[in-house]
TORKOL-4160 file (C-alpha; in steps of 0.2 Angstrom, whole numbers, padded with zeros to 4 digits, m for minus):
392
<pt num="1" X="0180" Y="0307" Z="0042"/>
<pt num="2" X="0174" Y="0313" Z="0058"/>
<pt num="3" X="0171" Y="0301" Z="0072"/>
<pt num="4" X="0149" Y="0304" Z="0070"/>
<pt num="5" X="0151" Y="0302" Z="0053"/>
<pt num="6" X="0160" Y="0284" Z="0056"/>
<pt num="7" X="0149" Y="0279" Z="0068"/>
<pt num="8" X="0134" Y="0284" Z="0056"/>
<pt num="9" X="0143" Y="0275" Z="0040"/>
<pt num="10" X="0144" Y="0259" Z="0052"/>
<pt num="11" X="0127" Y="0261" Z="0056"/>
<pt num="12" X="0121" Y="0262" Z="0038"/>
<pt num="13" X="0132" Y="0248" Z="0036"/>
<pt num="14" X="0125" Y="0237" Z="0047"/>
<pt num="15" X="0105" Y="0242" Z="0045"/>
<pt num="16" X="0111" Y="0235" Z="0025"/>
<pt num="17" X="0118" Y="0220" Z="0031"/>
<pt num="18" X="0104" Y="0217" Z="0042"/>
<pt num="19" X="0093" Y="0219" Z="0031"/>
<pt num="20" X="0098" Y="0210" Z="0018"/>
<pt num="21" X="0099" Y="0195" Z="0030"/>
<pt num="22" X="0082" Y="0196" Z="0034"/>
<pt num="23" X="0076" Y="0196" Z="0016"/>
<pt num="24" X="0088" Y="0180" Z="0013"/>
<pt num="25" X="0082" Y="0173" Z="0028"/>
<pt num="26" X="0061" Y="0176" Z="0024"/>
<pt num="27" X="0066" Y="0169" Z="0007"/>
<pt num="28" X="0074" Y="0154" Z="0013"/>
<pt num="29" X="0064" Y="0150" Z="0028"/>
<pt num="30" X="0055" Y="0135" Z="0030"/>
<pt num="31" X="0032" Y="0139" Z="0027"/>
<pt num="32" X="0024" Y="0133" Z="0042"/>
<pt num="33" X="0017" Y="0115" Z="0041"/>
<pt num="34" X="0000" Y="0115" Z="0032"/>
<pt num="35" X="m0014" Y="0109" Z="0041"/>
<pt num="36" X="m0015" Y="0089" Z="0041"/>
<pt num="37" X="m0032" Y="0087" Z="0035"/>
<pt num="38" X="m0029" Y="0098" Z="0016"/>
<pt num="39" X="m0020" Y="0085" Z="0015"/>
<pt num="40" X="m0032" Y="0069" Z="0018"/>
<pt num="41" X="m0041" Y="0067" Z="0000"/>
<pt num="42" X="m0057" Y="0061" Z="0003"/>
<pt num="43" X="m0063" Y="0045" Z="m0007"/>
<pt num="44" X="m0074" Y="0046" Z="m0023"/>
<pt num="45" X="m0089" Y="0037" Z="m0016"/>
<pt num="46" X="m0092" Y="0032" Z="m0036"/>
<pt num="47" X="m0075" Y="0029" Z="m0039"/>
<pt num="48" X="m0073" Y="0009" Z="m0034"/>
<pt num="49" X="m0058" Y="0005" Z="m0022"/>
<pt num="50" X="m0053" Y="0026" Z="m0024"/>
<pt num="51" X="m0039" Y="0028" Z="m0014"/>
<pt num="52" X="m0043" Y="0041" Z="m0004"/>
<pt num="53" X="m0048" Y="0042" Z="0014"/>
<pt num="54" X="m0065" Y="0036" Z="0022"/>
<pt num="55" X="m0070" Y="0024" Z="0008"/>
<pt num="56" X="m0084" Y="0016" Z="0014"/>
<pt num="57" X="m0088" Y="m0004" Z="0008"/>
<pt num="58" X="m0090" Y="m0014" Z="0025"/>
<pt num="59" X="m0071" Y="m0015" Z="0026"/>
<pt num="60" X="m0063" Y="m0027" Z="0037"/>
<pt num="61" X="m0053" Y="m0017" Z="0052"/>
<pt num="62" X="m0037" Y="m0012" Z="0047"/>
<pt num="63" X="m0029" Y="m0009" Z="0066"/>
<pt num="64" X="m0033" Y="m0018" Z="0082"/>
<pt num="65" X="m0038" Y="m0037" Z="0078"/>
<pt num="66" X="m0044" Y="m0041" Z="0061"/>
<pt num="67" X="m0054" Y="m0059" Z="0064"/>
<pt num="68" X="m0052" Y="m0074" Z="0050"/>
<pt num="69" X="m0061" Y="m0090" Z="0048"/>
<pt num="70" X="m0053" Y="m0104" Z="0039"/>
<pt num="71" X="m0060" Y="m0119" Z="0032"/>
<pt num="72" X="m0052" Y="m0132" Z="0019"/>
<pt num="73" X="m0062" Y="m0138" Z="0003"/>
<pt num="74" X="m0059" Y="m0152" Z="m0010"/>
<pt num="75" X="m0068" Y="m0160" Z="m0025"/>
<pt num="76" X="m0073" Y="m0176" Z="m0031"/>
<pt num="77" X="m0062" Y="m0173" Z="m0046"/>
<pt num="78" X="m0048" Y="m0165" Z="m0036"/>
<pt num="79" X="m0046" Y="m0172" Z="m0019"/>
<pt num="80" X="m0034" Y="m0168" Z="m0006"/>
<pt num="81" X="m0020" Y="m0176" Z="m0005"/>
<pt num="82" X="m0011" Y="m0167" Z="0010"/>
<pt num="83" X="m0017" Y="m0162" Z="0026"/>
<pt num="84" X="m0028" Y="m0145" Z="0030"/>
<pt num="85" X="m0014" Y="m0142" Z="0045"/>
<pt num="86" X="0000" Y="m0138" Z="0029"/>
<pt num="87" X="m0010" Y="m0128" Z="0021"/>
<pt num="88" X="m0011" Y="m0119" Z="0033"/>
<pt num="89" X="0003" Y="m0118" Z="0038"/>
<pt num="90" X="0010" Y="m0113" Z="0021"/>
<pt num="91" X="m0002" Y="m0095" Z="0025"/>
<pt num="92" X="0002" Y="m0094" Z="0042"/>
<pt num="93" X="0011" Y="m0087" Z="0056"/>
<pt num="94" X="0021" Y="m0079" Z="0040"/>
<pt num="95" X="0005" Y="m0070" Z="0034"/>
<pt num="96" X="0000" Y="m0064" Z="0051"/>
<pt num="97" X="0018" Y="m0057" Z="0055"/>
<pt num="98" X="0018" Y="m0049" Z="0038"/>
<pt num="99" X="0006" Y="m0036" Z="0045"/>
<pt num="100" X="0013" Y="m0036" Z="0062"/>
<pt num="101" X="0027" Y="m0028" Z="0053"/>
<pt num="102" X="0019" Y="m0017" Z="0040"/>
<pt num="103" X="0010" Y="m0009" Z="0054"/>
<pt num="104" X="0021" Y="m0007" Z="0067"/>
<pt num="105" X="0010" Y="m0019" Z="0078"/>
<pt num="106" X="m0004" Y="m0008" Z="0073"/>
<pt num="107" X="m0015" Y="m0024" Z="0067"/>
<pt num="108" X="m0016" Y="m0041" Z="0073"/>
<pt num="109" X="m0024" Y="m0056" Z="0060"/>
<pt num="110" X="m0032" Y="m0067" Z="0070"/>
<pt num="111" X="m0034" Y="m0084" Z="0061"/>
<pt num="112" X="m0046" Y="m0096" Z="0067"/>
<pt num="113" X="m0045" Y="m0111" Z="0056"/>
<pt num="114" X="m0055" Y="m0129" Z="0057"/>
<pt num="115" X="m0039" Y="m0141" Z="0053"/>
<pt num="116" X="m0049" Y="m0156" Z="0059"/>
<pt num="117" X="m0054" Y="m0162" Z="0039"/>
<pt num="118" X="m0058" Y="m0156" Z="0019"/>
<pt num="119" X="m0074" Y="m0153" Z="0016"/>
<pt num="120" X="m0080" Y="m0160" Z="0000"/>
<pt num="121" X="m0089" Y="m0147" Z="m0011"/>
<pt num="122" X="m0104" Y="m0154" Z="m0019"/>
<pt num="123" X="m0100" Y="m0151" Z="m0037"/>
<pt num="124" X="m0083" Y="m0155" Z="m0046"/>
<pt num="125" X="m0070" Y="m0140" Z="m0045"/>
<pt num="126" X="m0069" Y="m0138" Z="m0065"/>
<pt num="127" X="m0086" Y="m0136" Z="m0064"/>
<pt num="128" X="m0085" Y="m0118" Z="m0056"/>
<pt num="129" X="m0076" Y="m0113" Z="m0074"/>
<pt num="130" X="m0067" Y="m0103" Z="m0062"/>
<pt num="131" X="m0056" Y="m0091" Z="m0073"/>
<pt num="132" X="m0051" Y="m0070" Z="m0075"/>
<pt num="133" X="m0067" Y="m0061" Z="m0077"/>
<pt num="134" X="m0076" Y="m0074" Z="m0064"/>
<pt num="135" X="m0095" Y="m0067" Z="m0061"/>
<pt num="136" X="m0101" Y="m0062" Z="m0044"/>
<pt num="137" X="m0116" Y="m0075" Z="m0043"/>
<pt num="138" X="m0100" Y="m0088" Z="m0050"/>
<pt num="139" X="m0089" Y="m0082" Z="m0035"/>
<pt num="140" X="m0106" Y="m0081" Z="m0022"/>
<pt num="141" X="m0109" Y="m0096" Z="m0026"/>
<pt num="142" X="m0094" Y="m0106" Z="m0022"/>
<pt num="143" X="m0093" Y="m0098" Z="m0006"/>
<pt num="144" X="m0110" Y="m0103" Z="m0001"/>
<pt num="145" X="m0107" Y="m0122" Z="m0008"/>
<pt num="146" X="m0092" Y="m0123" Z="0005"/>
<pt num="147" X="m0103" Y="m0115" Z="0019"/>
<pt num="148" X="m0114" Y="m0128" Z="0016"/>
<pt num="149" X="m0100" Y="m0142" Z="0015"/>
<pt num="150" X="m0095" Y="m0137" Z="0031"/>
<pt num="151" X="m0111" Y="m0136" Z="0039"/>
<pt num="152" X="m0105" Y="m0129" Z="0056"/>
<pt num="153" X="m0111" Y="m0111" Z="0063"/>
<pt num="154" X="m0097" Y="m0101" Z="0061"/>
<pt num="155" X="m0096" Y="m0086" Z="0071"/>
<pt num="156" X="m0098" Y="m0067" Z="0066"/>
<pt num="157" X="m0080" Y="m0064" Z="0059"/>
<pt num="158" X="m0072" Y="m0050" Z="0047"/>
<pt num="159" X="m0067" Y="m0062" Z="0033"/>
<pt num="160" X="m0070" Y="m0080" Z="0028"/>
<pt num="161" X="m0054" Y="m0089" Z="0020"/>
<pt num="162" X="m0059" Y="m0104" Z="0008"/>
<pt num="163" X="m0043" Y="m0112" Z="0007"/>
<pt num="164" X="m0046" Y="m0128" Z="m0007"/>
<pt num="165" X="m0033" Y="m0144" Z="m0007"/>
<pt num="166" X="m0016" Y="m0139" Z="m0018"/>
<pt num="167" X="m0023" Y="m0151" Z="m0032"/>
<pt num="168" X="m0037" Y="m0141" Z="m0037"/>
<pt num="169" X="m0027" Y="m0135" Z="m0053"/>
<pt num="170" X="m0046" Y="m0130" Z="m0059"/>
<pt num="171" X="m0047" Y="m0116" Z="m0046"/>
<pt num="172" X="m0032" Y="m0108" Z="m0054"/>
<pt num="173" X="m0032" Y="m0092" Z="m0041"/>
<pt num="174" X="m0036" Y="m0081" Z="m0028"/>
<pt num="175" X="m0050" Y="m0066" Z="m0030"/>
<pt num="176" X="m0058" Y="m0060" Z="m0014"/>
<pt num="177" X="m0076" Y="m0059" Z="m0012"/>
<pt num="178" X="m0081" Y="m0039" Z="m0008"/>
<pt num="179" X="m0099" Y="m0040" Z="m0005"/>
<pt num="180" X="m0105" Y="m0049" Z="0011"/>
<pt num="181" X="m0103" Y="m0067" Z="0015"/>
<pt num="182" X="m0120" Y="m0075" Z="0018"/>
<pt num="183" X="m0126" Y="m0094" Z="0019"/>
<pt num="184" X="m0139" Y="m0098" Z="0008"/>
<pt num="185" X="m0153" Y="m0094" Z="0021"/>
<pt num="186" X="m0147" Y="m0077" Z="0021"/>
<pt num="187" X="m0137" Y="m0080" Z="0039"/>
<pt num="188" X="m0124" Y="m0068" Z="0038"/>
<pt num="189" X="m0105" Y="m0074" Z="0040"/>
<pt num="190" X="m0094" Y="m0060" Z="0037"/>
<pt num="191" X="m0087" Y="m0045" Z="0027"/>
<pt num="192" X="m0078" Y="m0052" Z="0016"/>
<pt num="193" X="m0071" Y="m0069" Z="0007"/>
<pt num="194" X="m0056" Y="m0073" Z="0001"/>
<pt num="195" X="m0055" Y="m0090" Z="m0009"/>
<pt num="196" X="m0038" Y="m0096" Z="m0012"/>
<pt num="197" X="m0033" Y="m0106" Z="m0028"/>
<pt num="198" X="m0017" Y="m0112" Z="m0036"/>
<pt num="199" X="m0007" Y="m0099" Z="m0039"/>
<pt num="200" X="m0003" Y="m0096" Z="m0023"/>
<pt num="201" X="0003" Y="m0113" Z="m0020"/>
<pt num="202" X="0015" Y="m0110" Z="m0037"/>
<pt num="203" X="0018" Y="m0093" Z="m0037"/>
<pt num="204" X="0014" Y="m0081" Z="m0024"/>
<pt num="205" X="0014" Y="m0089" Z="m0009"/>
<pt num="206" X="0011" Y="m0083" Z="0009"/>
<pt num="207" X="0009" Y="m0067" Z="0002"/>
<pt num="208" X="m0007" Y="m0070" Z="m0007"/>
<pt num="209" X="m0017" Y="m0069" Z="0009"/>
<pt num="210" X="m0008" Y="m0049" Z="0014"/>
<pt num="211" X="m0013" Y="m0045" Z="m0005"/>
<pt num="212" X="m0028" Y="m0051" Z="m0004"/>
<pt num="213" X="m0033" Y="m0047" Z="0013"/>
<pt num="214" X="m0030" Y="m0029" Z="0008"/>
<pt num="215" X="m0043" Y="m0030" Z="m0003"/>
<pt num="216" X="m0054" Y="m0034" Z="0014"/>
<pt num="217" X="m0050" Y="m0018" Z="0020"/>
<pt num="218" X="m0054" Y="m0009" Z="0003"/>
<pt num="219" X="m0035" Y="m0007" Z="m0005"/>
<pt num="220" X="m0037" Y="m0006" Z="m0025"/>
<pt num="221" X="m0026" Y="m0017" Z="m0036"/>
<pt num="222" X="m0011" Y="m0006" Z="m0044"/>
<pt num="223" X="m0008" Y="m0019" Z="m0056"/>
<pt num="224" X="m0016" Y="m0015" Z="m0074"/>
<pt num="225" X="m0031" Y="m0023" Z="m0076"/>
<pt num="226" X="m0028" Y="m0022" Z="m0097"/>
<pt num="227" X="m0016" Y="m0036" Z="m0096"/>
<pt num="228" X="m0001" Y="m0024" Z="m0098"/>
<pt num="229" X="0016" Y="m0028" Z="m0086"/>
<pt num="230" X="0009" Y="m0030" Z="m0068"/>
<pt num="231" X="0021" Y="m0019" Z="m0066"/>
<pt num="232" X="0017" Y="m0005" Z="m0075"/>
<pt num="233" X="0009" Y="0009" Z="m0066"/>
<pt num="234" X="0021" Y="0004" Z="m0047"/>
<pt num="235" X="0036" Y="m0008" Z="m0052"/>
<pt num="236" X="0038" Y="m0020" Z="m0039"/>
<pt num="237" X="0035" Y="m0008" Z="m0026"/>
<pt num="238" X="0020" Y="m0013" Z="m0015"/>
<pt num="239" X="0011" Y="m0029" Z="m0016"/>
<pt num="240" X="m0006" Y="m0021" Z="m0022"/>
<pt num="241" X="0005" Y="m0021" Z="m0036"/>
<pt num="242" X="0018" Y="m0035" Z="m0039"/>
<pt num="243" X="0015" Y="m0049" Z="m0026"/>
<pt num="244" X="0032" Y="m0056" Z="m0028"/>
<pt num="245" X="0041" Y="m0038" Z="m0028"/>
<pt num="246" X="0055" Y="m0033" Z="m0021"/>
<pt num="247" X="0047" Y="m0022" Z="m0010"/>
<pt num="248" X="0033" Y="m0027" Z="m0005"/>
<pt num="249" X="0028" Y="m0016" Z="0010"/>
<pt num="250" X="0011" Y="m0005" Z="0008"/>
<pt num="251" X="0015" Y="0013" Z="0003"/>
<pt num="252" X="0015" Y="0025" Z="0017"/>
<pt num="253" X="m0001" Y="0035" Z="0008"/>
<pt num="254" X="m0010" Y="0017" Z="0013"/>
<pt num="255" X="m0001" Y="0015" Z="0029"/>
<pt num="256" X="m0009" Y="0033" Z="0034"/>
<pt num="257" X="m0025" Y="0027" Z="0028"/>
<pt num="258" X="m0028" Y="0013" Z="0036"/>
<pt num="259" X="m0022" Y="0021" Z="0050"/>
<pt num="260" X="m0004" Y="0012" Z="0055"/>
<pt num="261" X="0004" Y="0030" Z="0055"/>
<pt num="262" X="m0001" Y="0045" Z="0063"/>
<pt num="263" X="m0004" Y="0064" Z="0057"/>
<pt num="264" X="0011" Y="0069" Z="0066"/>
<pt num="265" X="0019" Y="0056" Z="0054"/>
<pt num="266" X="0016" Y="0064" Z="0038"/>
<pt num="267" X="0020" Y="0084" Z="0032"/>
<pt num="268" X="0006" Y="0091" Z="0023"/>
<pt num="269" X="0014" Y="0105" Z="0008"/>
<pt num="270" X="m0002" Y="0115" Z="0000"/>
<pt num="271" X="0004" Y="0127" Z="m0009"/>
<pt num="272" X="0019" Y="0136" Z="m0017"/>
<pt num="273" X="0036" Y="0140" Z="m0009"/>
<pt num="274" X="0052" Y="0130" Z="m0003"/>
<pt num="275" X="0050" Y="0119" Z="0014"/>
<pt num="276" X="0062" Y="0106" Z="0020"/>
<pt num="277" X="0058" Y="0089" Z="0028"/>
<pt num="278" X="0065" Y="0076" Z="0035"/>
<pt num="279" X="0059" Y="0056" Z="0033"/>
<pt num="280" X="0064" Y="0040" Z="0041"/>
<pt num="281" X="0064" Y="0022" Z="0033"/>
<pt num="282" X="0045" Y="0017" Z="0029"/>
<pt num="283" X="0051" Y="0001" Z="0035"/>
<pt num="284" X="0057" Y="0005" Z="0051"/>
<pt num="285" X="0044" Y="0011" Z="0065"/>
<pt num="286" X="0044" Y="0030" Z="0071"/>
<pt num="287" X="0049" Y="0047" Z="0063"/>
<pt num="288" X="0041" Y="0056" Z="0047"/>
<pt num="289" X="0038" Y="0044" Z="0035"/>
<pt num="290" X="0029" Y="0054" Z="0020"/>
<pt num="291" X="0028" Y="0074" Z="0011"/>
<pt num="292" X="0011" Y="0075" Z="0005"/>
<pt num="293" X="0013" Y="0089" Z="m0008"/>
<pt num="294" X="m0007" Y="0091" Z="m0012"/>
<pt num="295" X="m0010" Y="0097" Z="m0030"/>
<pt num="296" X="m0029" Y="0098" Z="m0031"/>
<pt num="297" X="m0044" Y="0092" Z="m0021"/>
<pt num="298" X="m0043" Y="0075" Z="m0029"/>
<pt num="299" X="m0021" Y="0071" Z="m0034"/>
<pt num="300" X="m0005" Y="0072" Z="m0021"/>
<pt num="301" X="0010" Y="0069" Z="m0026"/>
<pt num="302" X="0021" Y="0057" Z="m0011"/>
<pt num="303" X="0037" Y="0057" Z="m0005"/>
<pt num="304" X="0043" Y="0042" Z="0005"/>
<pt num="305" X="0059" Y="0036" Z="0011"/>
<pt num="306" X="0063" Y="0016" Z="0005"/>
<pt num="307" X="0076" Y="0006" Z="0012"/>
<pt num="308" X="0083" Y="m0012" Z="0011"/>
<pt num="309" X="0076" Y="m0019" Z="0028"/>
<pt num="310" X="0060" Y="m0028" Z="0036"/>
<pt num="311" X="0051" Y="m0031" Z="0023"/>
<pt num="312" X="0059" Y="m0022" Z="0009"/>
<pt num="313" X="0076" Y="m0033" Z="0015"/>
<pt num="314" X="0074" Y="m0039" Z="m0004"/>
<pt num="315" X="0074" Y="m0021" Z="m0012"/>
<pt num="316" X="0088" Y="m0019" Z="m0026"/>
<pt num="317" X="0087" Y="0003" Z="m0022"/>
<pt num="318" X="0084" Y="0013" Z="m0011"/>
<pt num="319" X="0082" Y="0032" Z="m0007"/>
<pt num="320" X="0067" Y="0044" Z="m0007"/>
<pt num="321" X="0053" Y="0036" Z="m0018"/>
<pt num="322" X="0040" Y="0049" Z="m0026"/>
<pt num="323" X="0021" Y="0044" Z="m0032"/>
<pt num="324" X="0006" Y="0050" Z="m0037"/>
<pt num="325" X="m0012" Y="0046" Z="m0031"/>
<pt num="326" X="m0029" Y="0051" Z="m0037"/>
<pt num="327" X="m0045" Y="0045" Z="m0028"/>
<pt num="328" X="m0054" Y="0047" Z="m0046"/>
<pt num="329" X="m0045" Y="0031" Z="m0055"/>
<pt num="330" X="m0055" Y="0016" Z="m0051"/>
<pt num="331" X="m0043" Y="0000" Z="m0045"/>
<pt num="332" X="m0032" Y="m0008" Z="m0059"/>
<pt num="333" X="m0031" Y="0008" Z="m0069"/>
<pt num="334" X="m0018" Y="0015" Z="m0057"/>
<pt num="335" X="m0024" Y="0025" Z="m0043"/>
<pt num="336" X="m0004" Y="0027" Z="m0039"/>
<pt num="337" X="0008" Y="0029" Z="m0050"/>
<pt num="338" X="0028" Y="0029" Z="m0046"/>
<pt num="339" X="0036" Y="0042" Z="m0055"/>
<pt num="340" X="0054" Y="0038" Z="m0061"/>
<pt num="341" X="0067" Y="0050" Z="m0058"/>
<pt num="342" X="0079" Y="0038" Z="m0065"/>
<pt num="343" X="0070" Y="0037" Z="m0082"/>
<pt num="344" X="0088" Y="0035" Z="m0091"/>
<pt num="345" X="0091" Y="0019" Z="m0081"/>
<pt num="346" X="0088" Y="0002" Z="m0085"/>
<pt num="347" X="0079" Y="m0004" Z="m0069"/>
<pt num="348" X="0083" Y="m0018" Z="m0058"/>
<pt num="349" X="0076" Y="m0035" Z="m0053"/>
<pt num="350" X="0066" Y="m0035" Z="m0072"/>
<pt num="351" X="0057" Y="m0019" Z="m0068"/>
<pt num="352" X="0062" Y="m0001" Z="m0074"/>
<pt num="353" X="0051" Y="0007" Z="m0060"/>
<pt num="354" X="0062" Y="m0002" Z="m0047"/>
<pt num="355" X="0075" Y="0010" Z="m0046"/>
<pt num="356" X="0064" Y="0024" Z="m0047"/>
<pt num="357" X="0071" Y="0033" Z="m0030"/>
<pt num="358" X="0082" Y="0048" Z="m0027"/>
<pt num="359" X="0099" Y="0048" Z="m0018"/>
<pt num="360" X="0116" Y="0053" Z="m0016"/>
<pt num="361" X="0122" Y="0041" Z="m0024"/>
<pt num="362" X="0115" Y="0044" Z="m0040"/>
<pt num="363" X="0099" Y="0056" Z="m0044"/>
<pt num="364" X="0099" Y="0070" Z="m0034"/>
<pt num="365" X="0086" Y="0080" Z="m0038"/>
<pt num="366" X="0067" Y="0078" Z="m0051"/>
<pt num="367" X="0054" Y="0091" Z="m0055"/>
<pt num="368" X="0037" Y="0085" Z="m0060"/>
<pt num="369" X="0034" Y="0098" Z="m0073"/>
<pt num="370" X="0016" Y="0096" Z="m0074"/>
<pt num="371" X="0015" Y="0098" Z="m0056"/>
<pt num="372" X="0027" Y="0113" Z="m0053"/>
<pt num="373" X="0036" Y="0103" Z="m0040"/>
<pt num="374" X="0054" Y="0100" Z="m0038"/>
<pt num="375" X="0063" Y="0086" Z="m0027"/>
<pt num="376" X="0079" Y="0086" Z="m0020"/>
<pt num="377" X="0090" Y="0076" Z="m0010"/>
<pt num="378" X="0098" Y="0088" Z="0005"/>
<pt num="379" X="0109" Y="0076" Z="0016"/>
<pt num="380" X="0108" Y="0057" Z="0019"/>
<pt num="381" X="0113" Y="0050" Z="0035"/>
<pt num="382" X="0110" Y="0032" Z="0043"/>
<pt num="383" X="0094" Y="0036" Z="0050"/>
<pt num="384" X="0087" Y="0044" Z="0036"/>
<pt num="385" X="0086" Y="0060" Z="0023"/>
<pt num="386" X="0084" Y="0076" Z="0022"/>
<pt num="387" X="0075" Y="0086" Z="0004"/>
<pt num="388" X="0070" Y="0100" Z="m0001"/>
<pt num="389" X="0051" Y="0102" Z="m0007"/>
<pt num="390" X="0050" Y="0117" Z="m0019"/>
<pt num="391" X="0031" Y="0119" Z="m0027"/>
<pt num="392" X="0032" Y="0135" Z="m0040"/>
């Protein structure tokens, strides 16, 4: 061969090469972020609690300082025993450094609280019939009689707790008040009321006030409502769900809402294609902490790095868990779903939903058939994951 016609034969060789790099490469590469905001669902104003953003309902703030009042109440037929200081005490500093944490110092609860006495309500405590189903005139009601037991102006605040003595077995638990807290001359307190009863002396705990406090900033249950397992629709994997849950911390899709992680926290994937991301512990401030993959104007699907520290410390797996959220499914019929991509496992800590996540060490990879989206685990390093988004 002539040297022209080598040099040409190279050419052609190389031109080939190169160009098959540059298909391999424009088939590989990663799409460019979608814009944020496809991305940010917007409420269902007729859909109560929807889980999307901007639902309006005179929520309490949810960053900078949200501001409590705290009075103590007990009956004629259940008095107080104990003093209003250990009450509360039991809810707090615990309850306020809960959020501290979950936010990344994004909200402060600040508690004022009259420990000086009980207030005695003016009707006996089983005389409230309090009970699942409790009416709203029931619930206004109560609130208003232990306004007017204290008998003090309190000033404008975003919630109003009612904590009762720990031997009111009668007012057996703790339901917020979501409409506005007035006094019976129509003098208005605050946004919202939450009225604390026995279960979380005997069950919950502390973390009754962050699950109900949520609720003050308009988070929906995502525990069934029908009287199925509370765990059910999210295992024990957010305390909107499970109080007493392994892992408790809010999910990130409610941590952007509420505004405790920024746009340039979350990657927003709209359409079809293969991108990779990389996410950092929820728990842990800083770095990506979500995928959004959008499926219609009203359902994302979630992908969030979980690990066993902060608040999650009690977690029994962890890896990159995957949900669903529609902003059409009222609270308690499960506005977010974990999808298990273990379904062959057995669960852990008496939930099958708790061992949901992807990793390394064990699943891999899921598709979501229905949703034409596949998940897989790229790498895994201390500080967090890398996976592979591919939407057909």
């Amino acid at each position: 061969m002539s040297g022209s016609l080598r040099v040409a034969a190279r050419g052609l060789a190389w031109r080939t090469i190169t160009a098959w790099l540059i298909a391999v490469t424009s088939a590989t590469r990663l799409r460019p972020k979608a814009d944020i905001s496809a991305c940010k669902l917007a409420a269902n104003s007729n859909v109560y609690l929807s889980a999307g953003f901007g639902y309006e309902l005179n929520c309490a703030p949810s960053t900078g300082t949200l501001n409590a009042f705290m009075i103590f109440v007990d009956f004629d037929d259940q008095k107080a025993t104990e003093t209003p200081q250990s009450l509360h005490d039991f809810f707090l500093p615990a309850a306020a450094e809960w959020y501290a944490a979950s936010s990344y110092g994004a909200l402060t609860l600040n508690v004022t609280a009259d420990t000086s006495r009980f207030y005695r309500m003016p009707v006996t405590a089983a005389s409230y019939g309090w009970a699942r189903g409790l009416s709203y005139e029931t619930h206004q009601r109560y609130i208003q009689d232990a306004l007017d037991a204290y008998g003090k102006t309190i000033p404008h605040t975003d919630v109003l707790y009612v904590v009762p003595t720990a031997n009111a077995a009668a007012i057996s638990f703790s339901p917020t008040f979501m409409g506005d807290v007035e006094t019976r001359a129509g003098v208005y307190v605050a946004k919202k009321s939450v009225t604390f009863g026995l279960d979380a002396y005997k069950t919950w705990k502390y973390l009754v006030l962050n699950h109900e406090t949520g609720h003050t900033m308009c988070l929906p249950d995502y525990y069934p409502f029908n009287g199925s397992a509370t765990g059910l629709f999210i295992g024990g994997w957010d305390l909107m769900g499970l109080i007493s849950g392994p892992s408790p911390d809010y999910f990130a899709w409610d941590k952007w809402r509420l505004g405790w992680l920024s746009d340039e926290q979350i990657d927003c994937v709209t359409g079809a294609g293969s991108t990779t991301h990389k996410l950092t512990p929820l728990e842990k401030a800083g770095g990506s902490k979500a995928v959004v993959i959008k499926h219609n104007s009203t359902n994302v699907l979630v992908a969030e790095l979980r690990s066993a520290n902060g608040l999650d410390s009690a977690s029994c797996s962890t890896g990159v868990l995957l949900y669903t959220v529609s902003t059409t499914t009222a609270t308690g019929e499960g506005p977010v779903r974990v999808v298990d991509a273990t379904p062959g496992s057995s669960g852990c800590a008496g939930d099958r939903l708790n061992d949901a996540t992807l990793s390394l060490k064990g699943v891999t990879s899921y598709a979501i058939s229905e949703w034409g989206v596949k998940v897989t685990i790229l790498s895994e390093t201390g500080d967090g994951v890398e996976i592979k988004i591919e939407v057909s």
